[in-house]
C-alpha positions in Angstrom: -27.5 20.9 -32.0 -25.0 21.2 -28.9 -25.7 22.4 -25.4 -24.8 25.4 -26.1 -26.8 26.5 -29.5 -29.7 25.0 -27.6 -28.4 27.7 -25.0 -28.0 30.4 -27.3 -31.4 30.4 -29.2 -33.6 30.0 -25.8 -31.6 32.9 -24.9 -32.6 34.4 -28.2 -36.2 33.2 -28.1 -37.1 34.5 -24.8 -35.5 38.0 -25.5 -37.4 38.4 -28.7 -40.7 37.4 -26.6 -42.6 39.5 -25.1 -41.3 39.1 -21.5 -38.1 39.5 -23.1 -38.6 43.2 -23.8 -40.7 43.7 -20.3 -37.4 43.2 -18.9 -34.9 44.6 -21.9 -32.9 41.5 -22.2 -30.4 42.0 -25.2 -31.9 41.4 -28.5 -35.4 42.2 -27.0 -35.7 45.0 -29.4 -36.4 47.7 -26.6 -34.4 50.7 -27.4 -33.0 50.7 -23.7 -32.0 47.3 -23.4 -29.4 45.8 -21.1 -26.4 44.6 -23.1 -25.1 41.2 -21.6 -28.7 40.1 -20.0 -29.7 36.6 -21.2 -31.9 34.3 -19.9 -30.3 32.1 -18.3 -27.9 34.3 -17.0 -30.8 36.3 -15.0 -31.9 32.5 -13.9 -28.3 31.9 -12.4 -28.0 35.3 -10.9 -31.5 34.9 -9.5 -30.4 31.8 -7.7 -27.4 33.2 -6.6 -28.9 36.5 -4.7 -31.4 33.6 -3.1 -28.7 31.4 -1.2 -26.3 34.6 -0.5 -29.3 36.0 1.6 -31.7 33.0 2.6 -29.7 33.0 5.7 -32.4 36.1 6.4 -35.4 33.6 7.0 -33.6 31.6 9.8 -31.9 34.8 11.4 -34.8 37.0 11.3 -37.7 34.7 12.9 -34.6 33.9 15.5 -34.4 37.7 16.2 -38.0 38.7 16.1 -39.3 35.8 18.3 -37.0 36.8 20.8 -39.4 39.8 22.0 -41.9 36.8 22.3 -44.0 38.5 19.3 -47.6 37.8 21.3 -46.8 36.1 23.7 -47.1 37.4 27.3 -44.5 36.2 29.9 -47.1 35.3 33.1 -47.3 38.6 35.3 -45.4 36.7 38.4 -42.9 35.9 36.0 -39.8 38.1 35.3 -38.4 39.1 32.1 -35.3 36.1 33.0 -37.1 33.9 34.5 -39.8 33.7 31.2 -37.1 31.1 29.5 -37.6 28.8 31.9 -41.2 28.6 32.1 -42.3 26.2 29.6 -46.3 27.4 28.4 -44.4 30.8 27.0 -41.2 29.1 25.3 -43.8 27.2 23.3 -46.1 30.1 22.4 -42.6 31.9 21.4 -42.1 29.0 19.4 -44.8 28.8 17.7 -44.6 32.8 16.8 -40.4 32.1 15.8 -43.1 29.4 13.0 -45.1 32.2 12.0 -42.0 34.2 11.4 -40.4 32.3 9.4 -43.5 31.9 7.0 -43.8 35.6 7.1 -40.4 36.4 6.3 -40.2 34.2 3.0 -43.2 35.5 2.0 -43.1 39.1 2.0 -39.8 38.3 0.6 -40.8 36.7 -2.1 -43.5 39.3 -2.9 -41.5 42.3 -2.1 -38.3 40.6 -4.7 -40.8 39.7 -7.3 -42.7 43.2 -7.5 -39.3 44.6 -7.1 -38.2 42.8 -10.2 -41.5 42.8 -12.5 -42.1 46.8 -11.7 -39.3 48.0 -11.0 -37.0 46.1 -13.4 -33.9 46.0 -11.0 -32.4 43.0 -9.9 -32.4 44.0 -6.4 -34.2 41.6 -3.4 -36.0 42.6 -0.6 -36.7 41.4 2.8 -36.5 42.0 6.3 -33.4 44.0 7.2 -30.7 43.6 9.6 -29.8 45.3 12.0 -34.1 47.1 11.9 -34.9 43.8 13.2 -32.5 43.5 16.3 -33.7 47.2 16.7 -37.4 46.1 16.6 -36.4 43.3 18.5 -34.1 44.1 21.9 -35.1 47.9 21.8 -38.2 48.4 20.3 -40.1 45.6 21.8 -37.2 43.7 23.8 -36.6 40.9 25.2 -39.5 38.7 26.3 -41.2 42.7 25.7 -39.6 44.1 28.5 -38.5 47.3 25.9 -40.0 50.5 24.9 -43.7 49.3 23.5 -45.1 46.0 23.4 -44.7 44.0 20.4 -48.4 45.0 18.8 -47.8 48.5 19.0 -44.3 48.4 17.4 -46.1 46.3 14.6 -48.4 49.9 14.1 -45.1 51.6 14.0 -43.9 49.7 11.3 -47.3 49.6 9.3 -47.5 53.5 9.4 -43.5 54.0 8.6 -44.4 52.3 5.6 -47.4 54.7 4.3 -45.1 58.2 5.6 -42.4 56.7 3.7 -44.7 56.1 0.3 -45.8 60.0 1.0 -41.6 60.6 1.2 -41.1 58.9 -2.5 -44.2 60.6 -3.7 -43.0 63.7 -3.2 -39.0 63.4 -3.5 -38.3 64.1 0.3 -36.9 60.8 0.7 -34.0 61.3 -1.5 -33.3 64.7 -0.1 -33.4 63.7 3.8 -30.7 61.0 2.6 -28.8 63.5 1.1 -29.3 66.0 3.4 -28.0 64.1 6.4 -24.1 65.0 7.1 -22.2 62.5 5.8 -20.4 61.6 8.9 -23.3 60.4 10.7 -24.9 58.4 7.7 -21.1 56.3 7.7 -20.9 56.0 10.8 -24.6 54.6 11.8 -23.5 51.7 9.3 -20.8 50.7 11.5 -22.8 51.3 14.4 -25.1 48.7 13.4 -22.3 46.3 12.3 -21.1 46.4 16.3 -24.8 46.3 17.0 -25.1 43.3 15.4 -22.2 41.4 16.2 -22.9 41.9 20.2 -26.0 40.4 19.4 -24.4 37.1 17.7 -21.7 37.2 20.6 -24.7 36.9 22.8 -26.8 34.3 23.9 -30.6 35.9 23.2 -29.8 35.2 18.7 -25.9 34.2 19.0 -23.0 31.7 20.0 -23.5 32.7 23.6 -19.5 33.9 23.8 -20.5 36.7 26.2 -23.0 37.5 29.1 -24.2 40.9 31.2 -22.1 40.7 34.2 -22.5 42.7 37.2 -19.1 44.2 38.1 -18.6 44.9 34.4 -21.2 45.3 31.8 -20.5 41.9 30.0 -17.9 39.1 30.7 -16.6 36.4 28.8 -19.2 33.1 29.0 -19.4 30.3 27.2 -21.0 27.5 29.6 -24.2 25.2 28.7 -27.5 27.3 29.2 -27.8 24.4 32.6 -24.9 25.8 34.2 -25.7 29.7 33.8 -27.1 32.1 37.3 -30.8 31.6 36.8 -31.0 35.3 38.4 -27.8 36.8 36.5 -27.2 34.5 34.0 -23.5 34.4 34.4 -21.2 31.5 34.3 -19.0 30.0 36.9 -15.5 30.1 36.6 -14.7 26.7 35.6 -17.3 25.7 32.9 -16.5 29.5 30.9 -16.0 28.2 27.1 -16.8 24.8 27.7 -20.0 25.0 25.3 -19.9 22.4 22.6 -22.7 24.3 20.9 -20.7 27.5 21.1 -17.5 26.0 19.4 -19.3 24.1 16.6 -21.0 27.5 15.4 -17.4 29.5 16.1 -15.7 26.9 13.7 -18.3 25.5 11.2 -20.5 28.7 11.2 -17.8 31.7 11.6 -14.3 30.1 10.8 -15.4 28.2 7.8 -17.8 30.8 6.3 -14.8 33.1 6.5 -12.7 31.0 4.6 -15.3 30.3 2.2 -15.7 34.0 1.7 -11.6 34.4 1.0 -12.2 31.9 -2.1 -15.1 33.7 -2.9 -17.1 30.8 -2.7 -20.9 31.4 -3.7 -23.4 30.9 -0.7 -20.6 30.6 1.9 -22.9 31.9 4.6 -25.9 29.4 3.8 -23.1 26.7 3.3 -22.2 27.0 7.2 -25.6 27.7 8.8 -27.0 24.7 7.4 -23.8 22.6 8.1 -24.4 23.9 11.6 -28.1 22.9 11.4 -27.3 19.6 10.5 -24.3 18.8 13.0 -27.2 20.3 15.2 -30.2 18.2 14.2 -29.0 14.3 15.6 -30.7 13.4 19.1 -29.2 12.8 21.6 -25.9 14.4 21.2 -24.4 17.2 23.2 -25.0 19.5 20.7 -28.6 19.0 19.7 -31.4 21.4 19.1 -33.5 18.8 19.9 -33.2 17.5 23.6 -35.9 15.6 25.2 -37.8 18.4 26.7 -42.0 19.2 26.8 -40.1 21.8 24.2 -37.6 19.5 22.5 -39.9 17.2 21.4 -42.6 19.5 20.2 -39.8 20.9 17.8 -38.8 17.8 16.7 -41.9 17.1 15.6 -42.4 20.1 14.2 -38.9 19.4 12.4 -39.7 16.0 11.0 -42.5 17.2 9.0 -40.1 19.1 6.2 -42.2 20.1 3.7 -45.4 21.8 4.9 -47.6 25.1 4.8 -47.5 26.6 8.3 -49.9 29.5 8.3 -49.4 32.7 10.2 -51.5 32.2 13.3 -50.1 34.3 15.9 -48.8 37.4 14.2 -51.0 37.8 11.5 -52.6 41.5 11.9 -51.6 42.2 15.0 -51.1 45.6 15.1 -52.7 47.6 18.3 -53.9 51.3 17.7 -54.6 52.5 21.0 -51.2 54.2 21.4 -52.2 55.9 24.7 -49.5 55.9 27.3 -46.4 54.5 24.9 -47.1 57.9 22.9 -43.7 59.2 23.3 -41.9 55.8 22.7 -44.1 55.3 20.0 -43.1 58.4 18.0 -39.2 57.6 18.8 -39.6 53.8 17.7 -41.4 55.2 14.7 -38.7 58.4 13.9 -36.2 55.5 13.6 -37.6 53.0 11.5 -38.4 56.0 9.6 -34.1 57.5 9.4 -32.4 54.3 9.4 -35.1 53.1 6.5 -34.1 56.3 4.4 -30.6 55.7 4.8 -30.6 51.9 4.1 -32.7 51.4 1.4 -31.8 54.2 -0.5 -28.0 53.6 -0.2 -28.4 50.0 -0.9 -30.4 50.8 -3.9 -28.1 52.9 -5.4 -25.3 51.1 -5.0 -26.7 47.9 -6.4 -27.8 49.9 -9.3 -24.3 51.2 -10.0 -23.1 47.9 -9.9 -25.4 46.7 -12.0 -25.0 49.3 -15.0 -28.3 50.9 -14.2 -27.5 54.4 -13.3 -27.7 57.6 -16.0 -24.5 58.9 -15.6 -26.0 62.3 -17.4 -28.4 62.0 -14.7 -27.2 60.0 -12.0 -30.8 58.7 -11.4 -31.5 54.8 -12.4 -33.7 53.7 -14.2 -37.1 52.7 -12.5 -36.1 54.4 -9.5 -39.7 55.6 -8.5 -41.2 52.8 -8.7 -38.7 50.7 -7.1 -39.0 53.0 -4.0 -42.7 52.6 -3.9 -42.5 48.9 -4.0 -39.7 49.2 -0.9 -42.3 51.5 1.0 -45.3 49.5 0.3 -43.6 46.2 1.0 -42.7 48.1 5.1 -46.2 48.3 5.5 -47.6 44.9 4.1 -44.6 42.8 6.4 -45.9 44.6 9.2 -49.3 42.5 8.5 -47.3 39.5 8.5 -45.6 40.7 11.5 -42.1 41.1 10.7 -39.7 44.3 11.2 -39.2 47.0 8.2 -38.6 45.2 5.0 -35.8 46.9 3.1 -33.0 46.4 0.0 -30.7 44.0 0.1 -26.6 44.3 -0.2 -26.6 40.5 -1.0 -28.4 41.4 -4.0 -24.8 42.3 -5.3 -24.0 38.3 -5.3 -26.8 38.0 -8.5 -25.4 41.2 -10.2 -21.8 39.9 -9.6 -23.2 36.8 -11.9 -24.4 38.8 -14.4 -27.6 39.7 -13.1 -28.8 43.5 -15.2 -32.5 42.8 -15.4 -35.7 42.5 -12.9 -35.8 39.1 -13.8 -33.1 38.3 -11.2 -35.5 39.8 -8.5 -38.5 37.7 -10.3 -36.2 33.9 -9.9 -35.0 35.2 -6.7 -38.8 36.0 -5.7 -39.6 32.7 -6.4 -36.9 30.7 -4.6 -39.0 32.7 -1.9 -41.8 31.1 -2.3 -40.7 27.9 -2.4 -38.6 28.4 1.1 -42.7 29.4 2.3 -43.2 25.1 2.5 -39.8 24.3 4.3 -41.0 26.3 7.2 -40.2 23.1 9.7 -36.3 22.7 7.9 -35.9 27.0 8.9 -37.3 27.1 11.5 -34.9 24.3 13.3 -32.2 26.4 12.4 -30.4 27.1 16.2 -29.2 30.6 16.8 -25.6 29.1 17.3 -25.5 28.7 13.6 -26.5 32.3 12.5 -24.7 33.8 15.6 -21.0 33.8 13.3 -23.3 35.5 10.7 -24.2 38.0 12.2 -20.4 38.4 13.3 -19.4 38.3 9.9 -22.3 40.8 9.1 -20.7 43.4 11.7 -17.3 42.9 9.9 -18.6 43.7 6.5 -20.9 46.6 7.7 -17.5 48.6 9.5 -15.9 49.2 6.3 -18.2 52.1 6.0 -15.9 53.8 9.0 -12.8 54.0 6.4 -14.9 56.3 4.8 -15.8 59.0 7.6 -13.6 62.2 8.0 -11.3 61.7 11.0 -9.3 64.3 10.5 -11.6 67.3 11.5 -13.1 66.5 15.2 -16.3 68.2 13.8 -17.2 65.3 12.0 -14.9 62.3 13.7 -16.6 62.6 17.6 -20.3 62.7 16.0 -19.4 59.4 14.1 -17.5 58.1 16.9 -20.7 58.7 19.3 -22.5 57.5 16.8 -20.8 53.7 16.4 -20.1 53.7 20.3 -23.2 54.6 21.5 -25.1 52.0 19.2 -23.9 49.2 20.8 -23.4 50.5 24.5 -26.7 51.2 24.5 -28.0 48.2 22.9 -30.3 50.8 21.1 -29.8 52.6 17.4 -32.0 54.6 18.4 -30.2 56.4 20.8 -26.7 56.4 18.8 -28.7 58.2 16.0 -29.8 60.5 18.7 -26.5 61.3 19.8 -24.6 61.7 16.8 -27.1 63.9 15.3 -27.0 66.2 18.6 -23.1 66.2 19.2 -22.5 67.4 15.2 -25.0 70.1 15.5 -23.5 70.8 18.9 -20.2 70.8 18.2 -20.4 72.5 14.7 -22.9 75.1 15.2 -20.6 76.6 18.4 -17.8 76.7 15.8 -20.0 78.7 13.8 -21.1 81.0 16.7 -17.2 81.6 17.9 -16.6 82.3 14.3 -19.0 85.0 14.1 -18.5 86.6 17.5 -15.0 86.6 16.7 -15.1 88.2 13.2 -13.4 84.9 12.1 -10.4 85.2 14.4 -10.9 82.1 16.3 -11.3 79.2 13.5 -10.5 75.6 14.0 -6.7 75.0 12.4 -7.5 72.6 9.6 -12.1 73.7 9.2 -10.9 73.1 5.5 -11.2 69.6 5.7 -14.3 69.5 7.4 -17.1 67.4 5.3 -19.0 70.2 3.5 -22.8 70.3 4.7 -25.7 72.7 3.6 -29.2 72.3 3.5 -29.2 73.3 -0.2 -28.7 70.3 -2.2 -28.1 70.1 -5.7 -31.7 68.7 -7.1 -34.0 70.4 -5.3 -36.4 69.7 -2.7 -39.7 68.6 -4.9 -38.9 65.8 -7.7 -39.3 66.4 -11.4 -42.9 65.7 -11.9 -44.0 68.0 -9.0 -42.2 70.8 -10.6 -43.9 69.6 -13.9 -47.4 69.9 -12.6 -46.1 73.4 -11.2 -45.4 74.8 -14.4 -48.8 73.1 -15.6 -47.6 69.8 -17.2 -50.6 68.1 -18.5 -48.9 64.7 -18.8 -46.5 65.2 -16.2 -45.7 61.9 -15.3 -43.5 61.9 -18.5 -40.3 63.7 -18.3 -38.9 66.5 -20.2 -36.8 65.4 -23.6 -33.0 66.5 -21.9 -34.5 66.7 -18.5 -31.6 65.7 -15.9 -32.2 64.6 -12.7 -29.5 66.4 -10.5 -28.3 64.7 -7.8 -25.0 67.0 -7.5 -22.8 65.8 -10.2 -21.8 67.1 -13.0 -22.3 65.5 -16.2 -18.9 66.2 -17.0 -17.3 64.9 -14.1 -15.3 61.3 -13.9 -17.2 57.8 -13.7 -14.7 57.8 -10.5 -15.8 61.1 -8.5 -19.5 60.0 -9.4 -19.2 56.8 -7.7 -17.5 58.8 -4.5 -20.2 61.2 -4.4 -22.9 58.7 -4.2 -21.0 56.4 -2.1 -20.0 59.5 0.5 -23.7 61.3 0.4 -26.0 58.4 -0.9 -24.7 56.2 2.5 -24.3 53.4 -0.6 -21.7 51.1 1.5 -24.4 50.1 3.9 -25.7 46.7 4.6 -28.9 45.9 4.6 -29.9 47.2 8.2 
């Protein structure tokens, strides 16, 4: 028997098994099985969806620890001036440990539930662009932002349980859908600029620019030694003379980006860790490791490999007594809350489209419910690890695009997860000039959302324009959601009032193209099983035979217009944010 019989009847085997038709492989049997999942194909998608997104572990405990998690920068001390003082740089080091540990493992829970209950090979983990929110807003740097790093923790935890209540009862969809189209675009690409400042910057990044002080920010470049203690600028004549700097431009941006042209699987991973390793060597003048109090205690750290680090620092670490930080708490809160709706339930769709999963009569997925409940739940139990909001993955499309259908994709991915948990000390030596082209490259990939908005009616265009700018001006989400939200209903409620005071004289030249927008979506408010226990349902967590869930498309309508629809109103072209 060849290779590939053997191949063929494991395939066969495990489909006819009972895990087989848990997951509706082909053959299994189950009357909705997935034509074209196999075994071993959900094993090699698994695996992929792992190395396109275990840059996340390295990237997101670089991030996080940058608000100094616990830590407390010595009253004296400015929010500058905490980098230099050493007692702080290695408590923050020990919470950027705790981090990583908690970021592969409510990844790995969040994937494998994700796969096991909700059947969908999508992953899960901390997102991008709600971290460096949590992170330089939220919390900010060294906690010099809104609340202190506790309290943003509570914010998260009770995100998680309002959104839960959101799935429960169907709002969740509807907010997302409700939300002008526009602004759900445009705070995409907003993040994506968001994100690449911070991997241009020196907090998470390549260190390429700086804040300046006749100008906002100014090209940089020099060795942290030769940068203004006070302003942290760099003289003239050492300005892009960083050997760190141009090792992660050309092994962690230039590279990757090629890599990614050829479509090479794991091209991010591929040029952190050939960053890492350029990086690891001491002495050389690009090491992670110099001989520092705080060198050497994370070269030790490094040299152990393989190891359980438990969460010391972060574990539970919420704060309840909201007190003064009321109103930052309840904007810090609103957000997670928004940006989470939009994210997950984009990225979710999208992935399920691509996957085959989607009910064209319906244009529901299957195991949508639960997979939502997993994604809320999951918000709330990182938060106890101490990460940011855990969300859906867009990486998850590098499994599906190798054949992954199934949840057993999430389950292998899961479990690559869990594994990564006991290479703590390899992630966390992973220097923030090898992620800082990433997150570059994340930006890039994150703008192709603004293709999509509707420039051509100033009713929509300047909301989404505010929108992106204000993101990363700002250095806040927050407050580019804020003014987005406000110019549209500005801008586009006056147009309404003109139009009525004039008896529609005075009407904008081209309001035709205007993005429609109403309050009454196709679907409904309430979800099916509420209306089912309305009409007095006794078993009405089991749908209705014919019973569609409308999501605004006809079931006549093109495969094409459906996948426009979605994409336009579902916000389905985000990145995971």
């Amino acid at each position: 028997m060849g290779f590939g019989d053997w191949v063929h009847r494991t395939n066969y085997s495990v489909a006819r098994s009972p895990v087989g038709r848990w997951f509706r492989l082909e053959n299994s049997g189950h009357p909705q099985e997935r034509k074209g999942s196999y075994f071993f194909t959900e094993i090699r998608a698994g695996l992929a969806t792992f190395f396109a997104m275990a840059y996340i572990i390295s990237v997101n405990a670089n991030i996080t620890s940058d608000s100094g998690g616990t830590c407390v920068c010595p009253p004296e001390s400015l929010a500058d001036t905490c980098n230099t003082n050493t007692e702080y740089l290695l408590c923050v080091q020990e919470v950027r440990r705790d981090i990583v540990t908690a970021t592969a493992a409510i990844a790995a829970m969040g994937t494998f539930f994700m796969g096991l209950l909700a059947n969908l090979p999508v992953a899960l983990a901390p997102g991008m662009g709600l971290n460096a929110y949590f992170a330089y807003t939220v919390v900010g740097h060294h906690g010099s932002g809104m609340i202190p790093y506790r309290l943003a923790l509570t914010a998260v935890f009770v995100e998680g349980f309002v959104f839960l209540g959101l799935t429960l009862l169907g709002i969740r969809q509807w907010l997302a859908r409700a939300l002008p189209a526009s602004i759900k675009l445009a705070t995409g690409t907003g993040i994506g600029l968001y994100l690449t400042l911070i991997g241009l910057s020196y907090s998470a990044g390549i260190g390429l620019i700086t804040g300046a002080t006749n100008s906002p920010v100014e090209l940089a470049g020099c060795s942290s030694a030769m940068r203004d203690p006070v302003t942290g600028m760099c003289p003239s004549s050492d300005k892009m003379r960083n050997p760190t700097m141009w090792v992660g431009i050309f092994c962690g941006g230039v590279l990757t980006a090629m890599l990614m042209l050829y479509r090479v699987k794991g091209a991010v991973i591929i040029g952190i860790l050939l960053v890492s390793i350029i990086s690891w060597p001491r002495p050389t003048p690009v090491t992670y490791f110099p001989h520092t109090e705080l060198g050497d205690s994370m070269f030790d750290f490094f040299k152990k490999v393989v190891t359980f680090h438990p969460i010391k620092h972060t574990l539970v670490a919420q704060d309840w007594n909201i007190g003064e930080h009321g109103s930052q708490f309840g904007l810090a809160f609103i957000t997670f809350l928004y940006v989470d709706i939009l994210d997950t339930t984009g990225t979710l769709y999208s992935m399920a489209r691509f996957a085959g999963a989607i009910d064209e009569r319906t244009q529901d997925f299957e195991g949508s419910a639960m997979a939502y409940m997993v994604d809320a739940i999951c918000v709330s139990i990182g938060s106890l690890f101490g990460t940011p909001p855990v969300t859906a993955f867009v990486e998850s499309g590098a499994g599906i695009s190798e054949g992954g259908k199934t949840g057993l994709t999430s389950c292998v991915t899961g479990f690559c997860f869990f594994i990564a948990v006991f290479f703590a000390p390899i992630f966390a030596s992973i220097p923030p000039w090898a992620t800082g082209c990433t997150l570059v490259i994340v930006g890039a990939l994150m703008c192709k959302a603004a293709a999509e908005i509707n420039w051509r009616y100033y009713g929509d265009a300047i909301p989404a324009f505010l929108t992106i700018a204000i993101m990363p001006f700002t250095y806040s989400i927050a407050y580019g959601l804020i003014a987005g939200i406000l110019s549209y209903v500005t801008l586009n409620v006056a147009v309404w009032l003109v139009e009525k005071g004039t008896r529609g004289y005075l009407v904008p030249a081209n309001k035709d193209e205007k993005d429609p927008w109403t309050w009454r979506l196709p679907g409904g408010f309430f979800p099916p099983w509420v209306r089912r226990v309305a009409r007095g349902k006794k078993d009405f967590w089991r749908a209705d035979e014919n019973e569609s869930v409308d999501l605004g498309v006809r079931p006549d309508e093109s495969v094409s217009s459906q996948e426009q629809y979605v994409e336009k109103n579902m916000g389905g072209k985000g990145f995971a944010a």
